[in-house]
N, CA, C and O atoms as a Tinker XYZ file with bonds, in Angstrom:
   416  protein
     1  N      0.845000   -1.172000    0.000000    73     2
     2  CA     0.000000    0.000000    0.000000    64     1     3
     3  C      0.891000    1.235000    0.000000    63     2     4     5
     4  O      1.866000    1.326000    0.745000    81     3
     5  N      0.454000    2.367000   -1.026000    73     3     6
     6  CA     1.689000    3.367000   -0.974000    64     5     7
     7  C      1.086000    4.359000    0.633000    63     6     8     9
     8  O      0.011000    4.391000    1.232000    81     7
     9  N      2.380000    5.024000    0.830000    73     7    10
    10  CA     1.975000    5.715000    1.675000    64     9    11
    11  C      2.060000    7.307000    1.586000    63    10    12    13
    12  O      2.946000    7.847000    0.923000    81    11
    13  N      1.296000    7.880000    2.140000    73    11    14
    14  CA     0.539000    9.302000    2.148000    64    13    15
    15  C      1.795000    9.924000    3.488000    63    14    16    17
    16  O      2.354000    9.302000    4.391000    81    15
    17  N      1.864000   11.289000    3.105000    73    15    18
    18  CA     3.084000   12.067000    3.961000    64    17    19
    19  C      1.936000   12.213000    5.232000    63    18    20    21
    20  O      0.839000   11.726000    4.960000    81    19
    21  N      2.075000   12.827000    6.581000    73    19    22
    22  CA     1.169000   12.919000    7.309000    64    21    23
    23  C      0.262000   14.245000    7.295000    63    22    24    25
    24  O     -0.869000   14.415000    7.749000    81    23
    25  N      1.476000   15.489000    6.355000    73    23    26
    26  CA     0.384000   16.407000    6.041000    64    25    27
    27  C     -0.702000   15.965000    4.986000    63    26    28    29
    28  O     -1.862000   16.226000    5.306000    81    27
    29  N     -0.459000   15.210000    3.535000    73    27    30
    30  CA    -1.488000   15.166000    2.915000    64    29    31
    31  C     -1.967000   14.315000    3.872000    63    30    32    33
    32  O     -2.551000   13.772000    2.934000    81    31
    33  N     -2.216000   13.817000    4.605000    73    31    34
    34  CA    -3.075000   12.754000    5.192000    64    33    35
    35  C     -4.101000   13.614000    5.975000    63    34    36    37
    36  O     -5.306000   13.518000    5.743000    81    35
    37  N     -3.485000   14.640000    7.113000    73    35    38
    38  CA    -4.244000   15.636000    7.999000    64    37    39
    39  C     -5.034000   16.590000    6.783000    63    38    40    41
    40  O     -6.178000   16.980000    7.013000    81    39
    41  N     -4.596000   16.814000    5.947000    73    39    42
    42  CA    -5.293000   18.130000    4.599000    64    41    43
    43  C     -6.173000   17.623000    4.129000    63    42    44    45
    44  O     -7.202000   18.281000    3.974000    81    43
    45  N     -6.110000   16.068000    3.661000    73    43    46
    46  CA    -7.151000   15.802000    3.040000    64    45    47
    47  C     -8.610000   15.472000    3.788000    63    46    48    49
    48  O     -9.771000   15.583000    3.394000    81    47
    49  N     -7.789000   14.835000    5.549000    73    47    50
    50  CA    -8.795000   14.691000    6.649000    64    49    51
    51  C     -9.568000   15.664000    6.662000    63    50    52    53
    52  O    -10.788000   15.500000    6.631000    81    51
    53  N     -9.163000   16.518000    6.696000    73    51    54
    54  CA    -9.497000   18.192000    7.116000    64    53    55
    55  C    -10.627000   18.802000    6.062000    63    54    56    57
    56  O    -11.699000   19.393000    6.191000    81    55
    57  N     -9.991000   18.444000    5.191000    73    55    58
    58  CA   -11.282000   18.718000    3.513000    64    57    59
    59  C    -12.520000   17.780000    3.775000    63    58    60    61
    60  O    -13.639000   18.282000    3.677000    81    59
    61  N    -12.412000   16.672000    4.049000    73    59    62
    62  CA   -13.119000   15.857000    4.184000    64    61    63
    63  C    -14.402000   16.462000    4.925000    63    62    64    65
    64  O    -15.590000   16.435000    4.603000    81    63
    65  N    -13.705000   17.052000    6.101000    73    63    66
    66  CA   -14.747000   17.046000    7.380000    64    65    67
    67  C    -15.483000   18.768000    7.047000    63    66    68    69
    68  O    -16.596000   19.194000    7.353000    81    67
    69  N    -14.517000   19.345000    6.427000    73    67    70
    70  CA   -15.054000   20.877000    6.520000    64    69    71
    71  C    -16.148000   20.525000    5.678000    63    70    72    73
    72  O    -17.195000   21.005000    6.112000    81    71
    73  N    -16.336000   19.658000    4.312000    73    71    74
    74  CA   -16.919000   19.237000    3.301000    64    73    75
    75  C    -18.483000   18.502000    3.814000    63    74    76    77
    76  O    -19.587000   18.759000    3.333000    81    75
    77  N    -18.151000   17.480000    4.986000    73    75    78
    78  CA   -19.461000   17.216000    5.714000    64    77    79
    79  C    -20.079000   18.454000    6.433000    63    78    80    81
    80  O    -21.278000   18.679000    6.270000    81    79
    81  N    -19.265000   19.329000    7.280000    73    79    82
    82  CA   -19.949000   20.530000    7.957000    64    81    83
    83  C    -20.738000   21.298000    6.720000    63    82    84    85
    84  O    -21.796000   21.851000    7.019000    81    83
    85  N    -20.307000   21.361000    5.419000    73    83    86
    86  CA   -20.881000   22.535000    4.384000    64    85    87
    87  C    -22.380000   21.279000    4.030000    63    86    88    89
    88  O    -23.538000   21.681000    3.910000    81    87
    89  N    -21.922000   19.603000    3.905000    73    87    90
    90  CA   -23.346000   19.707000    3.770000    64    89    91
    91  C    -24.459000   19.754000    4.009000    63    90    92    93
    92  O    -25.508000   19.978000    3.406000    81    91
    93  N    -23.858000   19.300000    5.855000    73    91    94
    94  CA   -24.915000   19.447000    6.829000    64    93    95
    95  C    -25.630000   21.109000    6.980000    63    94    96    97
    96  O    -26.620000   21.343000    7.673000    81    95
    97  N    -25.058000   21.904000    6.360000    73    95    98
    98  CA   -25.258000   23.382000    6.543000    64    97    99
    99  C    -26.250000   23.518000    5.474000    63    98   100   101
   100  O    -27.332000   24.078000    5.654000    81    99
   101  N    -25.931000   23.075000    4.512000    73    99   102
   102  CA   -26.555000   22.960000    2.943000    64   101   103
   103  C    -27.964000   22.037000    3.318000    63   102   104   105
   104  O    -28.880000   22.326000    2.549000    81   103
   105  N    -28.305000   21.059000    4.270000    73   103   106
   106  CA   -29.350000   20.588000    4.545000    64   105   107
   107  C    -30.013000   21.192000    5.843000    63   106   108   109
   108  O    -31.203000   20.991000    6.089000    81   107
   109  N    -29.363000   21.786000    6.494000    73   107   110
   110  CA   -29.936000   22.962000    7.541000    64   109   111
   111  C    -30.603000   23.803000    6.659000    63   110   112   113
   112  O    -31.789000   23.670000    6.961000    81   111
   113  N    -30.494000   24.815000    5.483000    73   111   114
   114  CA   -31.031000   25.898000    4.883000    64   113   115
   115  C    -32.348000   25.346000    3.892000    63   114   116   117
   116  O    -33.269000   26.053000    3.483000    81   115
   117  N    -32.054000   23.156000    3.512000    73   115   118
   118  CA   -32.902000   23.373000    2.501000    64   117   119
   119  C    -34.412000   22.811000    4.162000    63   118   120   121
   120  O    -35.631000   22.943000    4.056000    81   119
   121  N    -33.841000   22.388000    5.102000    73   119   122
   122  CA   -34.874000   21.832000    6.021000    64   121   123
   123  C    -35.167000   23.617000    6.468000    63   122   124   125
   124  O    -36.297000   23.536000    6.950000    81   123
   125  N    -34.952000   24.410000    6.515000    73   123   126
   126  CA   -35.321000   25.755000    6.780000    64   125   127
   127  C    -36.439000   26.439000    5.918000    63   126   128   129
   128  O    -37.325000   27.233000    6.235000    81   127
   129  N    -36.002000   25.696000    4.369000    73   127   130
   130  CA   -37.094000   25.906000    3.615000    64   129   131
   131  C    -38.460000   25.179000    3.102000    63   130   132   133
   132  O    -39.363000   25.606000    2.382000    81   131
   133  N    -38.282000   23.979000    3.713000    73   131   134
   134  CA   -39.263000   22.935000    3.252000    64   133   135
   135  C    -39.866000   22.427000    4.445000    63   134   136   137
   136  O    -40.844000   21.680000    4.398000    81   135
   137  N    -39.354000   22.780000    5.466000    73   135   138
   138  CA   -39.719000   22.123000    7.066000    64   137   139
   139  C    -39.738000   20.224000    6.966000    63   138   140   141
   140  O    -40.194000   19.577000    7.909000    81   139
   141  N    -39.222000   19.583000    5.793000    73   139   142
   142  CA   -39.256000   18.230000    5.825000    64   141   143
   143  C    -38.069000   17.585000    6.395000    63   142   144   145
   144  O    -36.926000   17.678000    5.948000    81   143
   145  N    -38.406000   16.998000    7.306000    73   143   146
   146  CA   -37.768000   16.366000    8.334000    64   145   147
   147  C    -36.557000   15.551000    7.657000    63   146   148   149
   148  O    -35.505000   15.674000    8.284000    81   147
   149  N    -36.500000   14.897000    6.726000    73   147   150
   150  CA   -35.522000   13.835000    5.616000    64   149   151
   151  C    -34.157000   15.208000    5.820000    63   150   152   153
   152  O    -33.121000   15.051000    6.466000    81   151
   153  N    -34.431000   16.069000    5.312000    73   151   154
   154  CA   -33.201000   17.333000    5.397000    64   153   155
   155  C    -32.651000   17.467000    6.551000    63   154   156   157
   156  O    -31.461000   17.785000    6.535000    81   155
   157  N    -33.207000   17.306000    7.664000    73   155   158
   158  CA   -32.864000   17.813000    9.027000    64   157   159
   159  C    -31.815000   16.363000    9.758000    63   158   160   161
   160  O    -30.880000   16.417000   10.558000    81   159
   161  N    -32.216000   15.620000    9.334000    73   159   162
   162  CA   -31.767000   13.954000    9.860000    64   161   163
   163  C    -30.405000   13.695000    9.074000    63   162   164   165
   164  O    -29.409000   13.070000    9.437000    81   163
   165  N    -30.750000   14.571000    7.532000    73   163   166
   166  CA   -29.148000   14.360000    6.958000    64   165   167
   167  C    -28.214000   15.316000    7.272000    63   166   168   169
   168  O    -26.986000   15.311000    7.183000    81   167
   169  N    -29.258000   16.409000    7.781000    73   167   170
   170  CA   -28.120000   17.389000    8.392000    64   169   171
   171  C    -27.034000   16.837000    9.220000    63   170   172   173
   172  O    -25.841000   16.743000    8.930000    81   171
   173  N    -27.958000   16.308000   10.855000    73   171   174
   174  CA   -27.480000   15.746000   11.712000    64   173   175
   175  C    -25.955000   14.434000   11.363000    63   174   176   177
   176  O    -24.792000   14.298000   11.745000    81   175
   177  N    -27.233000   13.492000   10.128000    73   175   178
   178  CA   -25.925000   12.919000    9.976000    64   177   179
   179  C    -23.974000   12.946000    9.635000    63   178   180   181
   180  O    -22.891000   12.447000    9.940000    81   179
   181  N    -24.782000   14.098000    8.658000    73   179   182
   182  CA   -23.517000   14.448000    7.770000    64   181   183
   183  C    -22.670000   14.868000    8.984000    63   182   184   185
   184  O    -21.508000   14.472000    9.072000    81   183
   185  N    -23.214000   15.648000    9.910000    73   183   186
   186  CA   -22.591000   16.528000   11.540000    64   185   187
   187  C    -21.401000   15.862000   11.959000    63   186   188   189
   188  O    -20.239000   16.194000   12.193000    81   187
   189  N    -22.474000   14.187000   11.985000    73   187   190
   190  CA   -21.697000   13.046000   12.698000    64   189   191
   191  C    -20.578000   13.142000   12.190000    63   190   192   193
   192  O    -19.586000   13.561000   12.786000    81   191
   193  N    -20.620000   12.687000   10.792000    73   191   194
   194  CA   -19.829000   12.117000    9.738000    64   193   195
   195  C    -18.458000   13.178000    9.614000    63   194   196   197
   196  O    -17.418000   12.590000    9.320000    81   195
   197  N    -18.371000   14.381000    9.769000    73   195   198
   198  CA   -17.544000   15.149000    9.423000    64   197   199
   199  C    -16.839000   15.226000   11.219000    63   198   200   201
   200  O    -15.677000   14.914000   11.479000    81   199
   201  N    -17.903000   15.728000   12.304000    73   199   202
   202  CA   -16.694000   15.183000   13.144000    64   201   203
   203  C    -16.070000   13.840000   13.639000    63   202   204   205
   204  O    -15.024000   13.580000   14.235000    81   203
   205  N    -17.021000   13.148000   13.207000    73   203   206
   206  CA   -16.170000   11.503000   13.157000    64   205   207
   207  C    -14.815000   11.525000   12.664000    63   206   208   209
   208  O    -13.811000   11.234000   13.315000    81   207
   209  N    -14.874000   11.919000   11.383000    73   207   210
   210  CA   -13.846000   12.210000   10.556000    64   209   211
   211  C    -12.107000   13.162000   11.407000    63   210   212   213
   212  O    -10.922000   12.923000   11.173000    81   211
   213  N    -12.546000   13.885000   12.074000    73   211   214
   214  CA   -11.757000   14.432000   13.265000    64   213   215
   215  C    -11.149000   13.084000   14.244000    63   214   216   217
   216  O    -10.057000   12.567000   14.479000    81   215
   217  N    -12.188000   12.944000   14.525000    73   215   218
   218  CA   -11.727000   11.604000   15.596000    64   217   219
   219  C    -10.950000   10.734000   15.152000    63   218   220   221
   220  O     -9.868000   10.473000   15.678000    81   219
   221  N    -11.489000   10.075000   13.939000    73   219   222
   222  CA   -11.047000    9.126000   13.366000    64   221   223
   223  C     -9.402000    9.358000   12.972000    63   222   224   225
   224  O     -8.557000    8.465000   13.024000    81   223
   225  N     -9.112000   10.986000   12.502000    73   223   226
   226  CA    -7.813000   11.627000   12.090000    64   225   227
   227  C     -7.294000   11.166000   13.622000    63   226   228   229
   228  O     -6.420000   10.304000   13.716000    81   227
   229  N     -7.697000   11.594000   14.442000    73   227   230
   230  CA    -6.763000   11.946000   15.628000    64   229   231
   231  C     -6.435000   10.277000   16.339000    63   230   232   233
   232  O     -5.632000   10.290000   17.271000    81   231
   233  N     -6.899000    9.166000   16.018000    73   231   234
   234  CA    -7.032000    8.282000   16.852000    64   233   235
   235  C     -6.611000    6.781000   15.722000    63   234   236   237
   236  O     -6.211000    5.626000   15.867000    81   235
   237  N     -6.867000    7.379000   14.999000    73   235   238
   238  CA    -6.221000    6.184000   13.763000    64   237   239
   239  C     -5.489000    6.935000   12.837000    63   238   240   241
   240  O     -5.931000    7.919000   12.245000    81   239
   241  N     -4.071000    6.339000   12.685000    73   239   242
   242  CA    -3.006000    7.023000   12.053000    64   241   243
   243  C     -2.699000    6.557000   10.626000    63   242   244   245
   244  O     -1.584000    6.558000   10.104000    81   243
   245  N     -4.184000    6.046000    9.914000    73   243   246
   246  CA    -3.392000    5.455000    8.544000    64   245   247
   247  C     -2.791000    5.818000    7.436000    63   246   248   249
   248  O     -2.440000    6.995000    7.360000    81   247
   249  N     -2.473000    4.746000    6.102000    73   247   250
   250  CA    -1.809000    5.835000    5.563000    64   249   251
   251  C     -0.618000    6.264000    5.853000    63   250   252   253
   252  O     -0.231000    6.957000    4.912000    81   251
   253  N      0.119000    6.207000    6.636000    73   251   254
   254  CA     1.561000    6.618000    7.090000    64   253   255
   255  C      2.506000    5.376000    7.074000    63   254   256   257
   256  O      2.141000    4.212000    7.233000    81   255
   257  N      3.972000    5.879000    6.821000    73   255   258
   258  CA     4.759000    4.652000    7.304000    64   257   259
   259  C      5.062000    3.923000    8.235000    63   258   260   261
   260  O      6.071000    3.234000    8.382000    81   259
   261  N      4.156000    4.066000    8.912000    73   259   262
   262  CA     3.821000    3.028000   10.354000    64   261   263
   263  C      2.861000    2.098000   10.298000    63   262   264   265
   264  O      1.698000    2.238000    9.920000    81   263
   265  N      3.540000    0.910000   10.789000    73   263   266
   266  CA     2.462000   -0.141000   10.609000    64   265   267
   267  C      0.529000    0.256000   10.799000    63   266   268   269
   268  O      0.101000    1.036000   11.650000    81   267
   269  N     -0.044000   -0.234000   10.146000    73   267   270
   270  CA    -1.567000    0.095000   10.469000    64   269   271
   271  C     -1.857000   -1.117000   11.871000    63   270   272   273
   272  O     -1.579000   -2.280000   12.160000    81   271
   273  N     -2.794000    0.386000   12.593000    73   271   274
   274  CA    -3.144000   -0.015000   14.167000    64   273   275
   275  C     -4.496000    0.050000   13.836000    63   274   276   277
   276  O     -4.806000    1.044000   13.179000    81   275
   277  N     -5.467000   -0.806000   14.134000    73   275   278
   278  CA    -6.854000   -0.728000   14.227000    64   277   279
   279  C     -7.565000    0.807000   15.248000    63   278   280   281
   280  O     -8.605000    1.459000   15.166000    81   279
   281  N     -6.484000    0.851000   16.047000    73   279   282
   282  CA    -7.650000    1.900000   16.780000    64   281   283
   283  C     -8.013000    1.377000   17.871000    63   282   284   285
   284  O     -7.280000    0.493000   18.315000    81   283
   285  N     -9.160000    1.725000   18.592000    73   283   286
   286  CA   -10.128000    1.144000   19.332000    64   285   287
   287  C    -11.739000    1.440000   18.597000    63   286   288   289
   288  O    -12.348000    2.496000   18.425000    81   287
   289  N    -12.080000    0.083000   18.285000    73   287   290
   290  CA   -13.240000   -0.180000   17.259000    64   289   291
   291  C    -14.657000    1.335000   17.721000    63   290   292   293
   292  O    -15.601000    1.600000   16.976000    81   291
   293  N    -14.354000    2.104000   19.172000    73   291   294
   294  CA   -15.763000    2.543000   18.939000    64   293   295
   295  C    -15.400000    3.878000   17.950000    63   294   296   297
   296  O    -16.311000    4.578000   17.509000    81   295
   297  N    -14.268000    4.096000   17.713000    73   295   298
   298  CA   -14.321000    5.173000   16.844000    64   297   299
   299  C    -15.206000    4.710000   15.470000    63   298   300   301
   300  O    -15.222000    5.680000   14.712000    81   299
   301  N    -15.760000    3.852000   15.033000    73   299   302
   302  CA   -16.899000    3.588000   14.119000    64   301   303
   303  C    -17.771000    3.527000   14.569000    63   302   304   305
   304  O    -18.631000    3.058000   13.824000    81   303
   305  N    -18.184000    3.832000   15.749000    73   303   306
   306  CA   -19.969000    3.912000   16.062000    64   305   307
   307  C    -20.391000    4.988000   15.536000    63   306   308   309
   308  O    -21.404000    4.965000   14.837000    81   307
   309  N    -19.608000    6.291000   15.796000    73   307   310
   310  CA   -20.395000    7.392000   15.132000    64   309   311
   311  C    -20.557000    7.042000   13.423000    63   310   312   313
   312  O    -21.755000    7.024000   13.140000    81   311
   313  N    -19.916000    6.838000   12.547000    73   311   314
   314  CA   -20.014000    6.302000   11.184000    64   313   315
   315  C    -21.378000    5.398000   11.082000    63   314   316   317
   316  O    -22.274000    5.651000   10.277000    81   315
   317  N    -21.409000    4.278000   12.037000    73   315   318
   318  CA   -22.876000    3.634000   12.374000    64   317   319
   319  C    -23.613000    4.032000   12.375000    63   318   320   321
   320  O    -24.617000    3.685000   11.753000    81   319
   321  N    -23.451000    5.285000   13.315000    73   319   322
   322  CA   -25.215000    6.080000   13.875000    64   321   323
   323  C    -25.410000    6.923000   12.818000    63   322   324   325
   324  O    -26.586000    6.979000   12.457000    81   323
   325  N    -24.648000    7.590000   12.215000    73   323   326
   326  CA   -24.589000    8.544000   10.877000    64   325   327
   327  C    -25.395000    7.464000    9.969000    63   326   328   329
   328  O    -26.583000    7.435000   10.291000    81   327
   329  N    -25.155000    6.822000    9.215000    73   327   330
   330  CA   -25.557000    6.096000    8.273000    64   329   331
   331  C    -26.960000    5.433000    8.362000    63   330   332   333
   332  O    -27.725000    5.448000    7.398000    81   331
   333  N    -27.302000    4.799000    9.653000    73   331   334
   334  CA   -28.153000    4.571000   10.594000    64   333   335
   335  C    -29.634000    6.084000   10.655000    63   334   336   337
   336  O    -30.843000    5.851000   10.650000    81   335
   337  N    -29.223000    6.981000   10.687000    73   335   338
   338  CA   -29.719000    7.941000   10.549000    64   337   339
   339  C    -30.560000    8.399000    8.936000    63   338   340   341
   340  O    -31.729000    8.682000    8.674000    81   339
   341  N    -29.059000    8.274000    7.930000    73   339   342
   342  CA   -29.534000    8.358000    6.656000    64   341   343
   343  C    -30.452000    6.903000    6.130000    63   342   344   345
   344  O    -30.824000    6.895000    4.957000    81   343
   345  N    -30.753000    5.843000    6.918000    73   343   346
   346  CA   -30.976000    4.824000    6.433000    64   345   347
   347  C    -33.042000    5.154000    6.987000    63   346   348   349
   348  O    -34.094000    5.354000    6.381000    81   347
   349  N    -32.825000    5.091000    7.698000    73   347   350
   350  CA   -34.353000    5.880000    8.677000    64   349   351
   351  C    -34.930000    7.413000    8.343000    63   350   352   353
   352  O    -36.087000    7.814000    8.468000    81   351
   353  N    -33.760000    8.135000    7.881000    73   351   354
   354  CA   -34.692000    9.426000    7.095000    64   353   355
   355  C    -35.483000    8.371000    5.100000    63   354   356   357
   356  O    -36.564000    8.107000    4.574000    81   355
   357  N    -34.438000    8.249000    4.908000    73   355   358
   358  CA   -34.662000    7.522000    3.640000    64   357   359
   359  C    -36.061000    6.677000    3.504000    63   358   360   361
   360  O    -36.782000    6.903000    2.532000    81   359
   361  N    -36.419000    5.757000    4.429000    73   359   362
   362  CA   -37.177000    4.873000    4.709000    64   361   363
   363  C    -38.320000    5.787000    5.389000    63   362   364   365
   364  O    -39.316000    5.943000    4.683000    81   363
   365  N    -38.328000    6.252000    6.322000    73   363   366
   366  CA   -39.310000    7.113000    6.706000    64   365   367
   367  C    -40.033000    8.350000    5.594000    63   366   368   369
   368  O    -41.228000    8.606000    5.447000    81   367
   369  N    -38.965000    8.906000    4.983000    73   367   370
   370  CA   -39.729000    9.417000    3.859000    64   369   371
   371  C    -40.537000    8.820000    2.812000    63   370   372   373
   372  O    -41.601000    9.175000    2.304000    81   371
   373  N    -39.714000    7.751000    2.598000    73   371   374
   374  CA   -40.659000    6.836000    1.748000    64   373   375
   375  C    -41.804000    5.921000    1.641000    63   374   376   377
   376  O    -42.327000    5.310000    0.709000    81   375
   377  N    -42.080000    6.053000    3.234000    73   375   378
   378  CA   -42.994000    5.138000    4.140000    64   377   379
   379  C    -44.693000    6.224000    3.394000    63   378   380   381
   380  O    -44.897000    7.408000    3.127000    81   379
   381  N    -45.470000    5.015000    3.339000    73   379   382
   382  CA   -46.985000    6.301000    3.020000    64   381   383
   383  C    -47.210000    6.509000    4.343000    63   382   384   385
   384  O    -47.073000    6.026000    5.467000    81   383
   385  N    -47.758000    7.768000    3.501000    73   383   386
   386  CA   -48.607000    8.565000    4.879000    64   385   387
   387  C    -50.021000    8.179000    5.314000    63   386   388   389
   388  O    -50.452000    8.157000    6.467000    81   387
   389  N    -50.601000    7.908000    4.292000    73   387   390
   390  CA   -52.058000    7.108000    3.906000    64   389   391
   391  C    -52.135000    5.658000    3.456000    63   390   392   393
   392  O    -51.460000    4.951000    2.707000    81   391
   393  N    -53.421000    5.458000    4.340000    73   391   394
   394  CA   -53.101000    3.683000    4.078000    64   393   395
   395  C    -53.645000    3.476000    2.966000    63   394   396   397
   396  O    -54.365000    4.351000    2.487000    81   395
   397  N    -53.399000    2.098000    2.203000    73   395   398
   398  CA   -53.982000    1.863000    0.794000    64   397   399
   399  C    -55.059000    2.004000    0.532000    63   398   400   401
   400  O    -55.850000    1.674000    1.416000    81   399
   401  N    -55.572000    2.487000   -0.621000    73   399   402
   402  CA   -56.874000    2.427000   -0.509000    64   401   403
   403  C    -57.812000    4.008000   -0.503000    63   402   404   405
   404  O    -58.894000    4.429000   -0.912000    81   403
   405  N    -56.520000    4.545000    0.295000    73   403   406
   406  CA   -57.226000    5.729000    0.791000    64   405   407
   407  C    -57.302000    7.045000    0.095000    63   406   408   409
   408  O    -56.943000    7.016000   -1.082000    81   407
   409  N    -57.685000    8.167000    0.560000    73   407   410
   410  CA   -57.999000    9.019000   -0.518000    64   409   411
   411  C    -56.452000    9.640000   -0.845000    63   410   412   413
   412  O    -55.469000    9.581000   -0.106000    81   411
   413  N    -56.546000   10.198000   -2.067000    73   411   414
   414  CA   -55.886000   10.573000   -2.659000    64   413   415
   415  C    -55.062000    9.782000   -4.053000    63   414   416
   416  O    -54.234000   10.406000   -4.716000    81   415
């Protein structure tokens, strides 16, 4: 596996996460305009996802010329609950509102 210097490694971390904060921001303004809940849940997630991404920089060192260390596994729960989140806005939006049959 080639290896990454530790600045591109922290720069690209760093893009990564500023990149989840802009889209969670970007789904804050469109749940501001539509009041639909699906926007607000990906907000949250993306939240996760970008400071996960912090954690994950600070606590798993990969990518470098040092052997790869697993970590301690709960630094993927937040990645879980993030996804977990987008998996239940997704499904909940798509769920009817009206039972079969019914008007409309």
């Amino acid at each position: 596996m080639p290896t990454v210097s530790t600045f591109w490694f922290s720069f690209l971390s760093g893009a990564v996460c500023v990149l989840c904060l802009v889209a969670a921001l970007l789904f804050v303004r469109f749940y501001l305009r539509t009041k639909d809940r699906l926007f607000v849940l990906f907000a949250v997630a993306f939240a996760i996802l970008g400071l996960n991404n912090v954690l994950f920089m600070l606590t798993v060192n990969r990518f470098t010329a040092e052997p790869e260390q697993p970590g301690h596994p709960l630094v993927y729960v937040p990645r879980l609950v993030a996804f977990g989140l987008i998996l239940f806005a997704v499904i909940d939006k798509n769920r009817s509102r009206t039972p079969p049959g019914g008007p409309g």
